[in-house]
ROPABA-744943 format. One record per residue (C-alpha): x, y, z; residue in three letters. Coordinates in steps of 0.5 Angstrom, whole numbers, plus 500, padded with zeros to 3 digits. Example, Ala and Ser with C-alpha at 12.3 -4.5 7.8 and 13.67 -1.06 7.14 Angstrom:
% ROPABA-744943
(site (525, 491, 516), Ala);
(site (527, 498, 514), Ser);
This chain:
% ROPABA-744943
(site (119, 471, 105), Unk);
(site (119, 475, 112), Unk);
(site (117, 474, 119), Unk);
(site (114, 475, 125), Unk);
(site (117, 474, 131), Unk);
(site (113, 472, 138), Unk);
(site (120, 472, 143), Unk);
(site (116, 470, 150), Unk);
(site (119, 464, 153), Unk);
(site (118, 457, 149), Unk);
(site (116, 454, 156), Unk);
(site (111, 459, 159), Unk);
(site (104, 461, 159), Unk);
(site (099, 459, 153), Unk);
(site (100, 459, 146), Unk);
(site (094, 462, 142), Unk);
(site (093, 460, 135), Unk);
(site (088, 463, 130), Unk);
(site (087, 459, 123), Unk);
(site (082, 461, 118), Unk);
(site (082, 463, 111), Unk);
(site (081, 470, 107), Unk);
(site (078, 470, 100), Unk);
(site (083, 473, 096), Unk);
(site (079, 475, 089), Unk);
(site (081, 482, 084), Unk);
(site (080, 483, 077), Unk);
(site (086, 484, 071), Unk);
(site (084, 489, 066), Unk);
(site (091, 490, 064), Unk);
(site (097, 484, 064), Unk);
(site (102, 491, 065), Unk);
(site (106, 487, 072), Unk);
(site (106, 496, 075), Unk);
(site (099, 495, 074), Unk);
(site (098, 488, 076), Unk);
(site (102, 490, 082), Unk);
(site (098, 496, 084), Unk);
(site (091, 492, 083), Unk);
(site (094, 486, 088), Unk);
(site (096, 492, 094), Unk);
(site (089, 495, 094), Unk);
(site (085, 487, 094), Unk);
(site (090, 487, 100), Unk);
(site (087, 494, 103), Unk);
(site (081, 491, 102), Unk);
(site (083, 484, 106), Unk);
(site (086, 489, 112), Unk);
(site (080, 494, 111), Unk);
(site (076, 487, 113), Unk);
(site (081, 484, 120), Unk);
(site (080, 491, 122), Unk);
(site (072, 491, 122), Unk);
(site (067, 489, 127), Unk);
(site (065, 484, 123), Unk);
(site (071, 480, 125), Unk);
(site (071, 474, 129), Unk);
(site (076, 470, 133), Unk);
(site (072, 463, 135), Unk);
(site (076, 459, 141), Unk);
(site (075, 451, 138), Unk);
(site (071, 446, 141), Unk);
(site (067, 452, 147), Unk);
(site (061, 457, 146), Unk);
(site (067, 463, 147), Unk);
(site (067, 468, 141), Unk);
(site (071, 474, 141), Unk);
(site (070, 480, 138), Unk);
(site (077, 484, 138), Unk);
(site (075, 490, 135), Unk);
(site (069, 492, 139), Unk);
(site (073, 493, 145), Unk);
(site (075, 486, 145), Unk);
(site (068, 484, 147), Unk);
(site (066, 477, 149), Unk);
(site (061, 471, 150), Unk);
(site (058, 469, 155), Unk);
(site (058, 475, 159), Unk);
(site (062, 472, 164), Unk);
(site (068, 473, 159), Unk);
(site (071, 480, 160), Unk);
(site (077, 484, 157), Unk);
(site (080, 483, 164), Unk);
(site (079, 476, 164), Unk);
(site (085, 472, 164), Unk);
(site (088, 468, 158), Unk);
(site (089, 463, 162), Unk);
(site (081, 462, 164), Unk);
(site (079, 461, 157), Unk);
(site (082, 453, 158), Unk);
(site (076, 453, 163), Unk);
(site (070, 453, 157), Unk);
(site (073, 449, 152), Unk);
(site (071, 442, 152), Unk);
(site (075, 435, 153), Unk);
(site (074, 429, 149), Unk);
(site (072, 425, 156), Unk);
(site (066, 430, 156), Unk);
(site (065, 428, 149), Unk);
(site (065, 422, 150), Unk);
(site (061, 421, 156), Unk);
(site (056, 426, 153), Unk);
(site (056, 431, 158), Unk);
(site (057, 438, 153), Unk);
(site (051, 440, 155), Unk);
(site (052, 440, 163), Unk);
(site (059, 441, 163), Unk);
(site (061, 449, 161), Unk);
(site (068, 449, 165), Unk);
(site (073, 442, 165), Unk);
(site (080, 443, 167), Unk);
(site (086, 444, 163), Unk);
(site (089, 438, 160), Unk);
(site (096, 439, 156), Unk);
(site (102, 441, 160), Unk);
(site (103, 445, 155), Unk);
(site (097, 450, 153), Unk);
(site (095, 451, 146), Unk);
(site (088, 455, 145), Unk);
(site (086, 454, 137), Unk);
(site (082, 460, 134), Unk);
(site (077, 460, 128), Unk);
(site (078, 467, 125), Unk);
(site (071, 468, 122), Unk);
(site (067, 474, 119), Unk);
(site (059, 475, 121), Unk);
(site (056, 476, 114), Unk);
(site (049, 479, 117), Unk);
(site (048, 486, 116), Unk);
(site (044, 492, 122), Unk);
(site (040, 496, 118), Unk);
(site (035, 497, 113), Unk);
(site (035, 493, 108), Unk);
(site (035, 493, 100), Unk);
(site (033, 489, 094), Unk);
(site (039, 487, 091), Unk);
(site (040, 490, 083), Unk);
(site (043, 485, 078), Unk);
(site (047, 487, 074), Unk);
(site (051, 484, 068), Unk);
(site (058, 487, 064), Unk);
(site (061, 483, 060), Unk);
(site (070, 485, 058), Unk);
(site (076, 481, 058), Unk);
(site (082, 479, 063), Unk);
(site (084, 476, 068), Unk);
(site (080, 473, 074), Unk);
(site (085, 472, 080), Unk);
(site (082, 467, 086), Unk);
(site (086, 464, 092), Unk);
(site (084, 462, 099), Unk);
(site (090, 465, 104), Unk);
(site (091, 460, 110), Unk);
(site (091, 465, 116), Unk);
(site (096, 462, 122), Unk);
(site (098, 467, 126), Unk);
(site (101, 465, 134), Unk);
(site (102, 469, 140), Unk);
(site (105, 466, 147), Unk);
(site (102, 470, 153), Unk);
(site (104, 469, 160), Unk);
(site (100, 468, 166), Unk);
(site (098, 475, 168), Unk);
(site (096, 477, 159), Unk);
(site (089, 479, 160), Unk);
(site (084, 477, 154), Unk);
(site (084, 485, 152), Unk);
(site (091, 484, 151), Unk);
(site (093, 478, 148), Unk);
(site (087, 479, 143), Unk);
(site (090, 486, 141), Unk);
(site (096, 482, 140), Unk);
(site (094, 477, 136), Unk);
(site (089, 482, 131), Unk);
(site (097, 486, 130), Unk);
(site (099, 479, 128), Unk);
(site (093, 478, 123), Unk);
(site (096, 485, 120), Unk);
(site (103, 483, 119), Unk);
(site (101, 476, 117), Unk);
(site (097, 480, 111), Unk);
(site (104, 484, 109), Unk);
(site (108, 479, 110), Unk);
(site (103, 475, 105), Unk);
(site (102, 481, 099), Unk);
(site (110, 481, 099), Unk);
(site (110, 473, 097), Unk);
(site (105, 475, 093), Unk);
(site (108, 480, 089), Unk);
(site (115, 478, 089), Unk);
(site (114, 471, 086), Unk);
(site (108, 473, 081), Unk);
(site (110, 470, 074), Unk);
(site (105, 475, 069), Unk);
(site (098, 472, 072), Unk);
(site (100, 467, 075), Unk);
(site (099, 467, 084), Unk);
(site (103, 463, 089), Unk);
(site (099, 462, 095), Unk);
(site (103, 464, 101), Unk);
(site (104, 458, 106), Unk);
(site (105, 461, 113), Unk);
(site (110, 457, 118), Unk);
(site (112, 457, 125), Unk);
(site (119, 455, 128), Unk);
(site (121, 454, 135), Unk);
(site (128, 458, 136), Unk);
(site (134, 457, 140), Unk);
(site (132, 463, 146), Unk);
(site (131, 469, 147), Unk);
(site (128, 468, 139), Unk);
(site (123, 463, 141), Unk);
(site (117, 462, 136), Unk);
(site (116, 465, 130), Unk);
(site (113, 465, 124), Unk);
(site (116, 465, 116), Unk);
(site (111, 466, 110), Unk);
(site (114, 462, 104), Unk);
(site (111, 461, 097), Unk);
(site (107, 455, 096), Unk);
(site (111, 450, 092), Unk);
(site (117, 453, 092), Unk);
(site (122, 448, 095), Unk);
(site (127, 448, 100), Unk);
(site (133, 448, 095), Unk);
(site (130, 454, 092), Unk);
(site (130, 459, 097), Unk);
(site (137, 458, 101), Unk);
(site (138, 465, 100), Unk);
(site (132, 467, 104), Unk);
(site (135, 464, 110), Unk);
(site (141, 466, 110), Unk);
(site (138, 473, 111), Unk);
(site (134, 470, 117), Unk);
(site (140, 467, 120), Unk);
(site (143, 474, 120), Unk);
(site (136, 476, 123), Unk);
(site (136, 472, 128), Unk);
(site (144, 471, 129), Unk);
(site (143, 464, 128), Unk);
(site (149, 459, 126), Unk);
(site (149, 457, 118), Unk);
(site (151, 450, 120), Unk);
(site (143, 449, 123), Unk);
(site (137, 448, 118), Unk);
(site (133, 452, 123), Unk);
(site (128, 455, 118), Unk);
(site (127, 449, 113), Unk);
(site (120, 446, 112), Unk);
(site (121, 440, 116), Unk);
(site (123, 444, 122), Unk);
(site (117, 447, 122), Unk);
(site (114, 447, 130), Unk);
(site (110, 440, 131), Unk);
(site (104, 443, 136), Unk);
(site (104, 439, 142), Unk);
(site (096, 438, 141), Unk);
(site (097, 435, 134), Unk);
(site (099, 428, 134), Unk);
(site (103, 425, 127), Unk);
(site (099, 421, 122), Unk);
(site (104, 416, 122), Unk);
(site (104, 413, 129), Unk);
(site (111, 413, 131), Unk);
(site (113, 417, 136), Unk);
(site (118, 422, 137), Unk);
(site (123, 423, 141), Unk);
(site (122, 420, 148), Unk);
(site (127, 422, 151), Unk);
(site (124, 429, 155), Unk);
(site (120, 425, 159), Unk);
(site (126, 422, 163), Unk);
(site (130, 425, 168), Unk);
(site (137, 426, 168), Unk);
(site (141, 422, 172), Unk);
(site (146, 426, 178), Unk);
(site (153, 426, 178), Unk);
(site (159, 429, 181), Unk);
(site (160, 435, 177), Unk);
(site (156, 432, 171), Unk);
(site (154, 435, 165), Unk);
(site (149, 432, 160), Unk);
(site (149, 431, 152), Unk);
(site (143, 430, 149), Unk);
(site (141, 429, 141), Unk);
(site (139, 436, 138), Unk);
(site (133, 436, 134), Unk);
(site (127, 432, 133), Unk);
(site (127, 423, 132), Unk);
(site (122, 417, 131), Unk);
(site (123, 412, 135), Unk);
(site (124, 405, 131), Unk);
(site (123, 399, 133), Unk);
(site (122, 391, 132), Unk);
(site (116, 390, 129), Unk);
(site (114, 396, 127), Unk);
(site (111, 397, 119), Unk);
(site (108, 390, 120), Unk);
(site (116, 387, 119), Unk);
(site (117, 381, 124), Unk);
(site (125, 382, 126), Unk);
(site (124, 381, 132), Unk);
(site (131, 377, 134), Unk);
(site (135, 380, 127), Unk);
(site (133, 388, 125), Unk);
(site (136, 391, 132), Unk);
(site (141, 395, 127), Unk);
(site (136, 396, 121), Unk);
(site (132, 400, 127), Unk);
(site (137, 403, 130), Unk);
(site (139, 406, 123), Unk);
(site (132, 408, 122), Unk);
(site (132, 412, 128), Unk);
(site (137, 416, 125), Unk);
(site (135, 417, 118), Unk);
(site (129, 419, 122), Unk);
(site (132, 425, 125), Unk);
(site (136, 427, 118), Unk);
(site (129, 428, 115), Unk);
(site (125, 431, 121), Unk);
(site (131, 437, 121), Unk);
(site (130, 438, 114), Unk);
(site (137, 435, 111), Unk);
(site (134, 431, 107), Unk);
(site (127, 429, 103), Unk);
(site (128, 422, 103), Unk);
(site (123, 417, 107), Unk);
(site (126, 413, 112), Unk);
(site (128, 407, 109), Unk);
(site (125, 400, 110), Unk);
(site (129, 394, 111), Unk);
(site (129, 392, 104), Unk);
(site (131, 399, 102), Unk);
(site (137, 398, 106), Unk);
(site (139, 391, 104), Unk);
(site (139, 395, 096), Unk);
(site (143, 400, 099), Unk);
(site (149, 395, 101), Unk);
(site (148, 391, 094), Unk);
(site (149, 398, 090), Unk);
(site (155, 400, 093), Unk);
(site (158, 392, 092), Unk);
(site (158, 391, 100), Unk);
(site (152, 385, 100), Unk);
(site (151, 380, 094), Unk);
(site (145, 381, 090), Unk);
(site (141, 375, 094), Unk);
(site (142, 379, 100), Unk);
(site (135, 383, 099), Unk);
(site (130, 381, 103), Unk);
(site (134, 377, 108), Unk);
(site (134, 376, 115), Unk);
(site (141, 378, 115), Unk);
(site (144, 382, 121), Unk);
(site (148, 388, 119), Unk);
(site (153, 392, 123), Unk);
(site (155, 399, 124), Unk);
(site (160, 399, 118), Unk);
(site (153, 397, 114), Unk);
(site (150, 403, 116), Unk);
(site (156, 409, 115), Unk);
(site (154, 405, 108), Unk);
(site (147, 406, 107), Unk);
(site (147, 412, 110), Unk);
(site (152, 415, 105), Unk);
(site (150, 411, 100), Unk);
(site (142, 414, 101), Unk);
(site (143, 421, 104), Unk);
(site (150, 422, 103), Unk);
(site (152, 424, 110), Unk);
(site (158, 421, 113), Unk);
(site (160, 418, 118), Unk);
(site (165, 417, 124), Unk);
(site (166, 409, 126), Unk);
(site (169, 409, 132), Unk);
(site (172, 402, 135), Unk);
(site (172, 400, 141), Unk);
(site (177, 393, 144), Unk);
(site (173, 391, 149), Unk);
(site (166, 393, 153), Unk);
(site (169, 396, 159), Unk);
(site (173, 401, 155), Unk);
(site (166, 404, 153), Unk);
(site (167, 409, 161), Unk);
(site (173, 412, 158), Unk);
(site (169, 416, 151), Unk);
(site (165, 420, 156), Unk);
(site (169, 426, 153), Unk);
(site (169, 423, 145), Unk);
(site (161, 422, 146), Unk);
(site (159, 428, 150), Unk);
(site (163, 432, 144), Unk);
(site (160, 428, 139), Unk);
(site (153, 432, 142), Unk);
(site (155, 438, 143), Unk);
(site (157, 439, 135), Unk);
(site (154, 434, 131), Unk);
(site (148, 433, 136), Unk);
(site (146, 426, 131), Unk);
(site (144, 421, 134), Unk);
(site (149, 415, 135), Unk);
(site (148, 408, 132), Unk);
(site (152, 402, 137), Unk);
(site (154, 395, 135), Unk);
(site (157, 389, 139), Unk);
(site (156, 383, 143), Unk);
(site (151, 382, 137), Unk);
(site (146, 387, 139), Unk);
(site (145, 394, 136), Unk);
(site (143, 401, 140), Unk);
(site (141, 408, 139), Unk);
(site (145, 412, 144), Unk);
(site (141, 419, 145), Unk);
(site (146, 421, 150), Unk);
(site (150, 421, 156), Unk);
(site (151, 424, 162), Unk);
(site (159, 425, 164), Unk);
(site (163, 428, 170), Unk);
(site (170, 430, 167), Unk);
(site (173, 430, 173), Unk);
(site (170, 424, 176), Unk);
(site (169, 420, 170), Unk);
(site (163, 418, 172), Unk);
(site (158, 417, 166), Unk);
(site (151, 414, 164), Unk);
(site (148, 413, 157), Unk);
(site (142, 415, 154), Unk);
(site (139, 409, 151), Unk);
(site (134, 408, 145), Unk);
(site (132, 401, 145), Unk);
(site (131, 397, 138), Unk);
(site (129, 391, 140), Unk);
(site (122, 394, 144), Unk);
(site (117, 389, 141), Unk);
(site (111, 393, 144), Unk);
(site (105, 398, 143), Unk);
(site (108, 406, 141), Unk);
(site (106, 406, 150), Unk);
(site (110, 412, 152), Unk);
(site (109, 410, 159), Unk);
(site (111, 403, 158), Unk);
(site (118, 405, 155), Unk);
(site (119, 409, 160), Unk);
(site (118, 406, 165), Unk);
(site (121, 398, 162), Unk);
(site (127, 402, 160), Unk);
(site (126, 402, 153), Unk);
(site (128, 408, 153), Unk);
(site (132, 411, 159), Unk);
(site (139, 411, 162), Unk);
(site (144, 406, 163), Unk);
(site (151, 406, 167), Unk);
(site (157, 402, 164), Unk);
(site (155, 394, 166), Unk);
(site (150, 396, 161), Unk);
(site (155, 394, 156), Unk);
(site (159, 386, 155), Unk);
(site (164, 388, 158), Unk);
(site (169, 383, 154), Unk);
(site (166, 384, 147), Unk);
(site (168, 389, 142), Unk);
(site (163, 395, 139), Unk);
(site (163, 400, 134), Unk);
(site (160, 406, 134), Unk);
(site (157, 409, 127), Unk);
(site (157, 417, 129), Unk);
(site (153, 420, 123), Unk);
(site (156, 427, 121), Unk);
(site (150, 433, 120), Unk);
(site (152, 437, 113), Unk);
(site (154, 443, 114), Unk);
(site (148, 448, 111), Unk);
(site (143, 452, 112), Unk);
């Protein structure tokens, strides 16, 4: 497993990503693996012999643009040249409004929609061959051994920035495919089992600075579990701490024009802006959530679940950060839970019964084996003097918080605290949110959104739930 590193800046320029497949196919006249070995080396020539060749051709999806980077970057339509900047290509791919409306044909330039900008290639290759033609010859051999056959999934990204041109990013991305291909026959080979060939998986990761985006190469079907020595040599590599699961599979980045097939949506948090206070600072959640909330999955809990949502919430970020393969637990899941560990009677399950946070340091000890720091609060008012046990708690576990009292129950994503005022507001995700996954009407209602102290019953007492990340790579 190696990498392929793309060190621009996570927040400028465009992303191109090239996607498609290579045709992997040898024959084994010999079971020896130093030949077996050998034979895979030269198919893999072939497949670098084929990246390097005119044939070659990146498509920009859904636009009449096609590239070929090894005819001097050349270009169609004409209008497209080497020296065009990158960020022009975004003028010839079609919108869905243009779709719709079915002006395709009259429209070849639309503006560019996504805020942050991901151009899709198709790598391909032109079958038609210049010159004088021959009859084909058949003709049949018959001999044993092995035929191997595999479809490598090529993925490869660069991030350019506003001033890359076409001939520059192009040249950048055909190094890519290249490397990607290395990187591909070194799993290959280290992981081959006599015949038997596991097909490498590219993945990407978002790195914290200067790393940026870069690319992993695992074995398909090899678990997490079973490649822990591997990371641990791209911790080194990246001088990473071995306390964060940054190369697990579910950390793999979520490019921002593909939308998750299960509806909820994540982290609603970044769209808002943060309060200003008197030399403040701001803490926030580390890593990818989905938003739970009353109504969801087709569960009426409107008026009981606010706990059970938030707990989902949680268990929904130890999932997406690769701590755990378990999905997020529904309601019943959880009442099972509580009866397991004997907190709950048996005719718990499948009740309408409240739970507090006391509940969920439970289950989600009892199901994901993380603990959990309760900490409890007298009176409401009391909440503005935890600025610092809140913004520590961010700063080293970065999980977010489960807040019970006054009978209802709270996600804290957050908080923004002054140490030498005292000043403090809190990063609120709502539960009790009985709506559409509208990003803009919870943002805008404050279902999602920051609060000062009068947000809490100054008189009635809370416990918080602070879920503890496992310490591991």
């Amino acid at each position: 497993m190696v990498v392929v590193v793309d060190s621009q800046s996570s927040d400028t320029g465009t992303i191109l990503r090239v996607r498609g497949p290579l045709e992997f196919k040898c024959q084994l006249d010999s079971t020896d693996a130093q030949l077996i070995h050998k034979v895979i080396s030269i198919t893999f020539e072939t497949l670098h012999s084929q990246v390097k060749s005119e044939s070659c051709v990146l498509t920009v999806c859904n636009s009449p643009v096609v590239i070929w980077p090894n005819r001097g970057v050349h270009a169609t339509p004409e209008e497209v040249t080497p020296d065009t900047p990158c960020e022009d290509i975004h003028q010839w791919i079609e919108t869905d409004e243009q779709e719709i409306t079915g002006k395709r044909a009259a429209k070849k330039k639309s503006k560019k929609t996504s805020a942050v900008s991901v151009i899709n290639l198709r790598l391909m290759m032109e079958m038609t061959k210049t010159g004088p033609l021959s009859a084909p010859i058949l003709s049949k051999t018959v001999r044993k051994g092995h035929f191997l056959s595999a479809t490598l999934p090529m993925d490869c990204v660069v991030r350019t920035t506003c001033s890359d041109t076409i001939k520059v990013a192009f040249e950048r991305l055909s190094e890519a495919l290249h490397h990607q291909l290395h990187e591909m026959e070194k799993v290959i080979l280290q992981h081959m089992k006599g015949t038997t060939l596991l097909v490498p998986e590219p993945l990407h990761f978002l790195l914290p600075e200067p790393n940026g985006l870069v690319t992993a190469v695992y074995p398909t079907g090899v678990p997490d579990s079973q490649l822990e020595t591997q990371r641990k040599e791209l911790h080194q590599q990246f001088e990473l701490p071995n306390d964060w699961p940054y190369f697990r599979r579910a950390n793999a980045y979520h490019f921002p024009n593909e939308p998750y097939k299960d509806g909820y949506l994540r982290n609603p948090h970044l769209v808002l802006t943060h309060p200003t206070l008197d030399n403040g600072k701001v803490y926030l959640v580390r890593g990818i959530y989905s938003y739970h909330h009353y109504m969801q999955d087709h569960m009426d809990d409107n008026g009981w679940g606010c706990a059970y949502r938030s707990l989902q919430t949680i268990c929904s970020w130890f999932q997406q950060q690769g701590y755990v393969e378990r999905p997020v637990p529904s309601h019943r899941e959880i009442q099972q839970a509580l009866v397991d560990v004997g907190d709950k009677p048996a005719s718990f399950v499948g009740s309408r019964q409240w739970i507090g946070s006391i509940e969920v340091q439970a289950v989600l000890n009892q199901l994901l084996e993380v603990t959990s720091k309760i900490v409890f609060v007298s009176q409401g008012s009391e909440l503005a003097s935890k600025g610092r046990e809140l913004a520590t708690h961010f700063l080293t576990e970065g999980t977010p918080i489960m807040i019970g009292g006054g009978v209802l129950a709270h996600t804290i994503l957050g908080v923004a605290w002054s140490e030498t005022t005292g000043q403090i507001r809190y990063l609120i995700l709502d539960p009790h949110y009985t709506g559409a996954e509208d990003l803009q009407v919870i943002t805008d209602k404050g279902w999602c959104g920051w609060k000062g102290p009068d947000f809490w019953d100054q008189t009635a007492y809370y416990n918080l739930c602070l879920p503890q990340r496992p310490k591991i790579i």
